[in-house]
DRENDO-1510 file (C-alpha; in Angstrom, 1 decimal, always signed):
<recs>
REC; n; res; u; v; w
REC; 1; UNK; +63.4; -22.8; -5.4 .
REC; 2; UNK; +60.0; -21.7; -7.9 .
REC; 3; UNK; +58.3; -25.1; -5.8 .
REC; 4; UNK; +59.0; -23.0; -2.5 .
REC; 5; UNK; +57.9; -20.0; -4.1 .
REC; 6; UNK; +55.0; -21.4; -5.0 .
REC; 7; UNK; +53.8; -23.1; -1.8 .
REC; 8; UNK; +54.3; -19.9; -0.1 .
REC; 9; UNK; +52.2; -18.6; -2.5 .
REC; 10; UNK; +49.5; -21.1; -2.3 .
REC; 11; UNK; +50.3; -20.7; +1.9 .
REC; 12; UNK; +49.3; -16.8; +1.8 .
REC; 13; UNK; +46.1; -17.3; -0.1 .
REC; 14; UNK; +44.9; -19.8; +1.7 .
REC; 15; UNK; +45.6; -17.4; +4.9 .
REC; 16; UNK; +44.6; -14.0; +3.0 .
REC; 17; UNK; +41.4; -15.6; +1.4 .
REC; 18; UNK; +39.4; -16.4; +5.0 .
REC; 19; UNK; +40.2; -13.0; +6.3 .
REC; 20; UNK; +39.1; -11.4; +2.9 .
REC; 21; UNK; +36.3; -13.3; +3.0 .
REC; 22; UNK; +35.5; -12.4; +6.5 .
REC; 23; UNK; +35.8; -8.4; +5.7 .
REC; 24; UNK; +33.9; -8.9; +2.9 .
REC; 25; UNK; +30.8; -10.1; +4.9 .
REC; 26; UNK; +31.4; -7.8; +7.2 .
REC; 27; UNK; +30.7; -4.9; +5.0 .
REC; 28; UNK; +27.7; -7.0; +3.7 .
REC; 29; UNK; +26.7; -8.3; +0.3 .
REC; 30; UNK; +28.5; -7.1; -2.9 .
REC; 31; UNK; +27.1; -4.3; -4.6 .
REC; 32; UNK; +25.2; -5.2; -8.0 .
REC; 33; UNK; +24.8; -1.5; -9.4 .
REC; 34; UNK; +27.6; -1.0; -11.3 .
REC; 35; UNK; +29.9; +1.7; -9.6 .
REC; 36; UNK; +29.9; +4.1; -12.6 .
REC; 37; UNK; +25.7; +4.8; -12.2 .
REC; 38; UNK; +26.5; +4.7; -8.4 .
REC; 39; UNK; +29.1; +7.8; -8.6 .
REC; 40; UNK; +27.2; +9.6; -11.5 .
REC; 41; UNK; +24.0; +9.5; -8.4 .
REC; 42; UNK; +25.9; +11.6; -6.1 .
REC; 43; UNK; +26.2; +15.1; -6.1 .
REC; 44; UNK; +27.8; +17.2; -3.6 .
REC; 45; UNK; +27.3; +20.9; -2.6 .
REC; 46; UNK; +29.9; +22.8; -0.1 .
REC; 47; UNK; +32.9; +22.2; +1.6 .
REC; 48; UNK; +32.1; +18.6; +2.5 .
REC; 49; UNK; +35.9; +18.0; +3.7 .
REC; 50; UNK; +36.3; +21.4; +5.6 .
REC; 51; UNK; +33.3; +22.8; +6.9 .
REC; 52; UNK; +33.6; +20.9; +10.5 .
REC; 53; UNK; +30.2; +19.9; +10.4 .
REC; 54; UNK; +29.0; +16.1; +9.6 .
REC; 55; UNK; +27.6; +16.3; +5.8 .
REC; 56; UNK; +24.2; +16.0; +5.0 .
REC; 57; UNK; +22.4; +13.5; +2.9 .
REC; 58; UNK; +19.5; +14.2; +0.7 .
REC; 59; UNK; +17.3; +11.3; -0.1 .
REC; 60; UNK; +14.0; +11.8; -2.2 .
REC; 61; UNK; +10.9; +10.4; -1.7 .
REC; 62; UNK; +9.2; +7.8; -4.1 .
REC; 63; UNK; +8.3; +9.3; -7.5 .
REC; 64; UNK; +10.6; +12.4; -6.9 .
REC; 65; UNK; +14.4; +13.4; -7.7 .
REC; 66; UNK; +16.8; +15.3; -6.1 .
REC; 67; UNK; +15.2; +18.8; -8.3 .
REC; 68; UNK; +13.0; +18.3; -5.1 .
REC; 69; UNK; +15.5; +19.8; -2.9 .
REC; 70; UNK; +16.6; +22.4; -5.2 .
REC; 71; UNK; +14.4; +25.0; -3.9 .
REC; 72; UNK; +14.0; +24.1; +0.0 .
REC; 73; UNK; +16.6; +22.2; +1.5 .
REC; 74; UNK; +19.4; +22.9; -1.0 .
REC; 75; UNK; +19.0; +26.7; -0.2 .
REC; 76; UNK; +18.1; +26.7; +3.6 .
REC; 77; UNK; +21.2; +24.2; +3.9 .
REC; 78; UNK; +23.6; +26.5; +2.3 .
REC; 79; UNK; +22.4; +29.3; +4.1 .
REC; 80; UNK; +22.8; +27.5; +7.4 .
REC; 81; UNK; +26.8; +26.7; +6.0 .
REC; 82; UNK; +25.9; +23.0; +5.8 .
REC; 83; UNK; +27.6; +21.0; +3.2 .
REC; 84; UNK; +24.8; +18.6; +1.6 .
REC; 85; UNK; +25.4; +15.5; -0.7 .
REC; 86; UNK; +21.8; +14.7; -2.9 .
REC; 87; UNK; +21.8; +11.0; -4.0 .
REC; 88; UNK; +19.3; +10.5; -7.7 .
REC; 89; UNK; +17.7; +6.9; -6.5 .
REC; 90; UNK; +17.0; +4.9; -10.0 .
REC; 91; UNK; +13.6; +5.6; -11.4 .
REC; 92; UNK; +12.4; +7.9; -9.5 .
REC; 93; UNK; +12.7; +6.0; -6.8 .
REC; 94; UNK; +9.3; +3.9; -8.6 .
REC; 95; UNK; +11.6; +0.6; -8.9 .
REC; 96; UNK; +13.1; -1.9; -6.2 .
REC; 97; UNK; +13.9; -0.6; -3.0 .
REC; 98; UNK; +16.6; -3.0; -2.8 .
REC; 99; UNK; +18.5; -1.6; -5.4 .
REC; 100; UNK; +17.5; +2.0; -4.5 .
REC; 101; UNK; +19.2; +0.9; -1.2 .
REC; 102; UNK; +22.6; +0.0; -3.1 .
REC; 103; UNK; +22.9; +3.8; -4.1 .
REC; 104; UNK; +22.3; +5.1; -0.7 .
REC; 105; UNK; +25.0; +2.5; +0.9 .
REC; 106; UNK; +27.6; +3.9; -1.4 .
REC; 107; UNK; +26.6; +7.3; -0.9 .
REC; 108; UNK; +27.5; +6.6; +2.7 .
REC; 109; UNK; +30.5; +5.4; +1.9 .
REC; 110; UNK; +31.4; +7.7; -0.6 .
REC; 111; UNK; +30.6; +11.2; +1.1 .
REC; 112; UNK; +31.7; +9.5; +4.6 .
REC; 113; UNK; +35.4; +8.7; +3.2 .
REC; 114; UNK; +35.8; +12.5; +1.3 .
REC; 115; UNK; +34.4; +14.4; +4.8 .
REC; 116; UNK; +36.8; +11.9; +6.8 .
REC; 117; UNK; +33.3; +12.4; +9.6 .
REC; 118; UNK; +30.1; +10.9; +10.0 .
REC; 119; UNK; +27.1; +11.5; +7.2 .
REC; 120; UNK; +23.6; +12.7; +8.8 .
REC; 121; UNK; +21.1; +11.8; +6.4 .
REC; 122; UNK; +17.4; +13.6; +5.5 .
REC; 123; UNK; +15.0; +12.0; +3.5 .
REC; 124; UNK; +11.7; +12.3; +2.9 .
REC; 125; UNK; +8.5; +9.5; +2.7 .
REC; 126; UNK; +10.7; +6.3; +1.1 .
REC; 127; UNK; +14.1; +8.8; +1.6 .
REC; 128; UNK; +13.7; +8.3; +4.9 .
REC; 129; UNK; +12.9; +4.4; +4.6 .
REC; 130; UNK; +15.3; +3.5; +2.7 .
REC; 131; UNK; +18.6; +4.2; +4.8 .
REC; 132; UNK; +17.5; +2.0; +7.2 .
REC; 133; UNK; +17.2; -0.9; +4.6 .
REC; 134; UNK; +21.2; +0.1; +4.0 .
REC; 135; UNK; +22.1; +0.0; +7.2 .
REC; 136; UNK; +20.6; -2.8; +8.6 .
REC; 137; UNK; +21.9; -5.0; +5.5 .
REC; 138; UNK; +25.8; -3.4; +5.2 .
REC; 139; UNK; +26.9; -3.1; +8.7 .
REC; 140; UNK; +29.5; -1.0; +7.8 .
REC; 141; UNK; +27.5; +1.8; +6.8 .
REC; 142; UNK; +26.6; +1.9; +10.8 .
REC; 143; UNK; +29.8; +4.0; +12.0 .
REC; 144; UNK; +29.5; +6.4; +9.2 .
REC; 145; UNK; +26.3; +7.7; +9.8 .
REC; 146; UNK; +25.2; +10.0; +12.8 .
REC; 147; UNK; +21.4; +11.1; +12.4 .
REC; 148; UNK; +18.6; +9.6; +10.5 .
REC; 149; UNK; +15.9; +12.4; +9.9 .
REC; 150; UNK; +12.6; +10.8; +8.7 .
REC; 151; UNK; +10.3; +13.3; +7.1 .
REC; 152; UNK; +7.2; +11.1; +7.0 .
REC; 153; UNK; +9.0; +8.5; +6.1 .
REC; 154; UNK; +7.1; +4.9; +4.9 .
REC; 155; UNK; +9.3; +3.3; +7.8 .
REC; 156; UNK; +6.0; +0.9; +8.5 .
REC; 157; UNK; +4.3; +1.5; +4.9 .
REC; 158; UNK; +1.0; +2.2; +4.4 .
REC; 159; UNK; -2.8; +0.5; +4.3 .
REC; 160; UNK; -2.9; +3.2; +1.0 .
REC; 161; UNK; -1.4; +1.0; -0.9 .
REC; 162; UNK; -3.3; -2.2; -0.7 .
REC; 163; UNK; -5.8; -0.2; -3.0 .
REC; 164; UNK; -3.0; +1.4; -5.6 .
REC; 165; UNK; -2.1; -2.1; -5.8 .
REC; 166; UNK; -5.0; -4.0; -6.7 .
REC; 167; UNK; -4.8; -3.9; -10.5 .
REC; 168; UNK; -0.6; -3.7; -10.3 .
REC; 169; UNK; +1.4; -1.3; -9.7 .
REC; 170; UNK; +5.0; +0.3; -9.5 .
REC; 171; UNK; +7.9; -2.2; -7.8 .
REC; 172; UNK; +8.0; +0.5; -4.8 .
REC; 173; UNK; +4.3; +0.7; -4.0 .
REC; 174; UNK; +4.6; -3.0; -3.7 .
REC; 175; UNK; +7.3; -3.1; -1.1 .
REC; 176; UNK; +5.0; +0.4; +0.6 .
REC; 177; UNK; +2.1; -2.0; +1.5 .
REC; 178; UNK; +1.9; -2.5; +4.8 .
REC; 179; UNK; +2.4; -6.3; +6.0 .
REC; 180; UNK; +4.7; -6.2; +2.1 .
REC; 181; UNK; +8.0; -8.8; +2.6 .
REC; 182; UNK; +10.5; -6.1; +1.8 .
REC; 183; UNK; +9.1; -4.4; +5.1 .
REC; 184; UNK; +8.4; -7.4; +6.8 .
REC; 185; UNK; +12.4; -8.3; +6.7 .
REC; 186; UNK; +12.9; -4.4; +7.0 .
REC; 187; UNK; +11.5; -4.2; +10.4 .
REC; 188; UNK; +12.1; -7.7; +11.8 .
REC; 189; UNK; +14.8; -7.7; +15.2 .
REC; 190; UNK; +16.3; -4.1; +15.6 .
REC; 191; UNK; +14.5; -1.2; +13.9 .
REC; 192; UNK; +17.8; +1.3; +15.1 .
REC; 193; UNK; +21.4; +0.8; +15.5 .
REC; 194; UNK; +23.5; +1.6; +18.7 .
REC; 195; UNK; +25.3; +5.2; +18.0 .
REC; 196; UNK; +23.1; +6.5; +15.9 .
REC; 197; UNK; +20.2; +8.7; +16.4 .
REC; 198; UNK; +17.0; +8.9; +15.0 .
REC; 199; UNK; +14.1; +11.4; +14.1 .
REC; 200; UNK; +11.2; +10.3; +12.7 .
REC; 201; UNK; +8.3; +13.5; +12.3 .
REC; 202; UNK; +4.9; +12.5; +11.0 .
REC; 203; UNK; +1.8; +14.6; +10.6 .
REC; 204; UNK; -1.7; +13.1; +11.3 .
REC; 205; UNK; -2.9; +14.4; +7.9 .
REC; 206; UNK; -0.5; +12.5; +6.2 .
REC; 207; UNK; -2.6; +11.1; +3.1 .
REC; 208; UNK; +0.3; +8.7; +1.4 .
REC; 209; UNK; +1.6; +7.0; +4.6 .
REC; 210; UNK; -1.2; +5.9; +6.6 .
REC; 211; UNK; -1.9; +5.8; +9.2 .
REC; 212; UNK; +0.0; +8.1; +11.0 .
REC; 213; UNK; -2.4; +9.6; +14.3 .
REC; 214; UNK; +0.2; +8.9; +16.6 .
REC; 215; UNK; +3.5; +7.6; +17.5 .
REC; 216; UNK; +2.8; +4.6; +17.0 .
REC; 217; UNK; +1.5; +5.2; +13.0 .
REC; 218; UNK; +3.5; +3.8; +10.2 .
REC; 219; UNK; +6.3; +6.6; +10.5 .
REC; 220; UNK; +7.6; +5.6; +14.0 .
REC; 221; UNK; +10.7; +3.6; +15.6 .
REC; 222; UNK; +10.8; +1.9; +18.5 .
REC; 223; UNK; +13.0; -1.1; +18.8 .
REC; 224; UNK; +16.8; -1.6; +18.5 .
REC; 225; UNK; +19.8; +0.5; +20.5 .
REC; 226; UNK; +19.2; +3.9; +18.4 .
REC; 227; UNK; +18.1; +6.8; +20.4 .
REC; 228; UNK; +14.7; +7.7; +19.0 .
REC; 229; UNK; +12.1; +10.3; +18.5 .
REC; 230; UNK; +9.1; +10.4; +16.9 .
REC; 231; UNK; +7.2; +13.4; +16.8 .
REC; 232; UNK; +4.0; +14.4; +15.7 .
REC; 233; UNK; +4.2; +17.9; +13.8 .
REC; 234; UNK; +0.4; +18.4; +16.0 .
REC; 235; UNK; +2.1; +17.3; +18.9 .
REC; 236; UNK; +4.1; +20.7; +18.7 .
REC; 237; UNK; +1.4; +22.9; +17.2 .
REC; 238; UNK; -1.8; +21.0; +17.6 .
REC; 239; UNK; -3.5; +23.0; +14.4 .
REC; 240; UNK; -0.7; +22.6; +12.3 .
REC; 241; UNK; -1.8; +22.2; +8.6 .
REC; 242; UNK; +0.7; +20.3; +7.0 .
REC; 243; UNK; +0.0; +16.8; +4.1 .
REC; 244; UNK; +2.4; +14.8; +3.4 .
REC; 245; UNK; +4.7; +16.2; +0.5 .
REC; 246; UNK; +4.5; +19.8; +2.4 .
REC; 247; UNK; +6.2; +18.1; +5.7 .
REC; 248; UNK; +9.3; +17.1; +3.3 .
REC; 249; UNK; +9.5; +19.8; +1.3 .
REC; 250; UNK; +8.5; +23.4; +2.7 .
REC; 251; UNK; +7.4; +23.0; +6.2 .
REC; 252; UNK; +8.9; +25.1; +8.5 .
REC; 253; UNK; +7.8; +23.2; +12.0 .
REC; 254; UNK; +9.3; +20.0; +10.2 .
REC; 255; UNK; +12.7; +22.0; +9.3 .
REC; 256; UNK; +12.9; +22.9; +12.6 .
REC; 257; UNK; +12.8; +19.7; +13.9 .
REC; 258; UNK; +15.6; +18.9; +11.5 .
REC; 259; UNK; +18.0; +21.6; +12.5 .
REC; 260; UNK; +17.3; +20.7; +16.2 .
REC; 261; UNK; +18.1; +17.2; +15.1 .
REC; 262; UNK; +21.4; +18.0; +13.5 .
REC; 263; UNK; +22.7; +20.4; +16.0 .
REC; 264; UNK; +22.6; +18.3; +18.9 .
REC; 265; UNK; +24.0; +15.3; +20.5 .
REC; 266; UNK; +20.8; +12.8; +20.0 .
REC; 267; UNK; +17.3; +13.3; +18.2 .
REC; 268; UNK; +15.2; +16.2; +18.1 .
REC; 269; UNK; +13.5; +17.4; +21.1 .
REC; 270; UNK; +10.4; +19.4; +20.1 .
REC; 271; UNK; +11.1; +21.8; +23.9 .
REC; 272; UNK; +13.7; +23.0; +22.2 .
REC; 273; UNK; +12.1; +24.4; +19.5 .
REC; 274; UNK; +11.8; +28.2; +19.2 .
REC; 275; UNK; +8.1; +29.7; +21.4 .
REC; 276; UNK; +7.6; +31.0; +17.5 .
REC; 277; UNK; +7.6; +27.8; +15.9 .
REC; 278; UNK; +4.3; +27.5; +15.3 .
REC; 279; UNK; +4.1; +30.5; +13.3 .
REC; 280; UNK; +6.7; +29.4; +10.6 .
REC; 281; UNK; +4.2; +27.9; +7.7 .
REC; 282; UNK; +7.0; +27.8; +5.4 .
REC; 283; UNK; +10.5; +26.3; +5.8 .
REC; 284; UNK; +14.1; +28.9; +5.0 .
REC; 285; UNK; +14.6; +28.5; +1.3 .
REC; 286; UNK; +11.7; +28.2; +0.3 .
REC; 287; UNK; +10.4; +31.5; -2.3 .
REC; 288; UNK; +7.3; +32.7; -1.7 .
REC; 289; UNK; +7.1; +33.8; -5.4 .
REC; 290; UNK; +7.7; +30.7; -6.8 .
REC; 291; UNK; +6.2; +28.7; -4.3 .
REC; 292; UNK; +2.9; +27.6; -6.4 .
REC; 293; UNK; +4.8; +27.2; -9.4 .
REC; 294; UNK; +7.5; +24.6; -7.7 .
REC; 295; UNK; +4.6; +22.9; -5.6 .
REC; 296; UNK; +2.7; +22.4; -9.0 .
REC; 297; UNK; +5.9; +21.4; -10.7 .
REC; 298; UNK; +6.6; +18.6; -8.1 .
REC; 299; UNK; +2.8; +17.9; -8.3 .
REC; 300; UNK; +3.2; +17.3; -12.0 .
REC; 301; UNK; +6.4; +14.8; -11.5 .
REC; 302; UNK; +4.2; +13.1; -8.9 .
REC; 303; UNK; +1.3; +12.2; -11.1 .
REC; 304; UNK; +3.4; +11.9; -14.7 .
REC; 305; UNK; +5.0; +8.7; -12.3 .
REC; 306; UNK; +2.0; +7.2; -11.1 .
REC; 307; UNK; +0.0; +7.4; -13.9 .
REC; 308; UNK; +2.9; +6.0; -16.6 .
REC; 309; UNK; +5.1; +4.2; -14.6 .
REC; 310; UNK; +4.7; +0.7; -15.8 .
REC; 311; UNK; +3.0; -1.9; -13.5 .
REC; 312; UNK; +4.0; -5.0; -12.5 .
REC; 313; UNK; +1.9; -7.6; -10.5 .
REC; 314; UNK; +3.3; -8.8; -7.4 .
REC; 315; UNK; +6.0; -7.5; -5.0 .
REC; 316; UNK; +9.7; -8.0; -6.4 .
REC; 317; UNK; +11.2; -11.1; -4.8 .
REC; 318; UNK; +13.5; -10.3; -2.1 .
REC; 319; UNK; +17.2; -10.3; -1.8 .
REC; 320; UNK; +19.1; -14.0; -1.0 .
REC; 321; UNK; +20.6; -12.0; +1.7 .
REC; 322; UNK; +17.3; -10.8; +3.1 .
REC; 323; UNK; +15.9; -14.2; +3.1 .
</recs>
């Protein structure tokens, strides 16, 4: 009796284990970020269960946290009755991408699973890089997400960095250079995944990501079974004034763009903007009052990570499962 017990034992792993195996590589490769740092980088705002609209997912650009948000999005979201999930990428968002990415693929999974909907995600210069890294390496994350809003986002990198980069510099910068592997792997096959759409806005005096003149700049999608739309913020008001930190963080022609994007089926069309549009230098949210004192704030993260964040010399290695 216990040797027929066991055989059936041995029979049912030996059936369970493939299939496991199968699911497992389905989802993509294992996270190594241990879950506890992975929950305590998620914060949620809102009725993300209730509210009938797909949560919102706030990712930061390199060298900034989710404070960014605290003062334009965060507010203009609430407003708008839009529940909104901010995930802290390690760092600062100064160290590998490819774990950075490991935070956003749970984040996914996390804020997907407690809305019981899709997650539309916003993120701004590597925010709006880095889901795409997550989705194209855990296919699972695919059917949980519904728009990927790009504020000029380093989807392509940028020539910039070849120069920061000449004496060393911080692991993200690295994988930032144009032609780098991380983007190299990045962009190689489909840039966008079927049933999900995509917005990627860009300004031609965009400093950091370069270059960005037109649609075909650093910032832009093309390829894959996504339905895409790149738009130049001068492309809707030709003398817009707007660099790159502004379009991510207090831009009201960019937030447009992003409500448009998130309130209809498929990626922003700029006719369907407002005829005021162009007259909307500043985004909802965003205080007046305080607005030098935030922008000199964030100015003030931004340097205190460039300027101490150590260096190292050459591009982290990447990923066995992005070789």
């Amino acid at each position: 009796m216990k040797r027929s017990l066991l055989a059936l034992l041995v029979l049912v792993c030996a059936v369970l284990a493939p299939a496991s195996a199968a699911a497992a590589a389905a989802d993509g490769p294992a996270l190594r970020v241990p879950e506890a740092a992975l929950d305590a980088a998620l914060v949620c705002s809102g009725d993300v269960r209730g509210s009938g609209h797909n949560p919102i997912l706030l990712v930061a650009g390199t060298t900034l946290t989710p404070e960014v948000f605290a003062w334009n999005y965060g507010p203009a979201l609430t407003a708008l009755g839009r529940p909104f999930c901010t995930v802290a990428l390690p760092d600062n968002g100064m160290a590998d991408i490819q774990v950075a990415a490991e935070y956003v693929v749970h984040a996914i999974r996390a804020v997907s699973a407690a809305a019981g909907r899709d997650v539309d995600i916003v993120g701004h210069s590597q925010g709006g890089m880095v889901p795409r890294w997550a989705l194209k390496y855990w296919p699972d994350t695919r059917s949980r997400v519904g728009d990927v809003i790009g504020l000029a986002p380093s989807n392509h990198g940028t020539v910039v960095a070849a120069a920061v980069c000449l004496p060393g510099c911080a692991p993200a910068f690295w994988q930032q250079r144009t032609g780098s592997a991380f983007l190299t792997a990045l962009n190689s096959g489909a840039e966008t995944w079927a049933g999900i759409d995509y917005t990627n806005v860009y300004t031609v005096l965009d400093e950091v990501v370069a270059p960005n003149l037109n649609d075909y700049g650093s910032s832009s999608l093309h390829t894959g079974q996504g339905r895409i739309s790149n738009v130049g913020l001068q492309e809707v008001c030709p003398a817009h004034v707007a660099d790159h930190l502004t379009t991510g963080t207090t831009d009201g022609v960019a937030f447009a763009l992003v409500v448009d994007g998130l309130t209809h089926d498929g990626p922003a069309d700029p006719a369907r903007l407002p005829a005021d549009v162009c007259t909307r230098l500043l985004m909802p949210g965003v205080d007046p009052v305080f607005l030098a004192v935030n922008e000199a704030r964030m100015a003030t993260v931004v340097a205190t990570q460039v300027a101490l964040y150590p260096h190292v010399p050459a591009e982290p290695p990447l990923a066995e499962y992005a070789r």
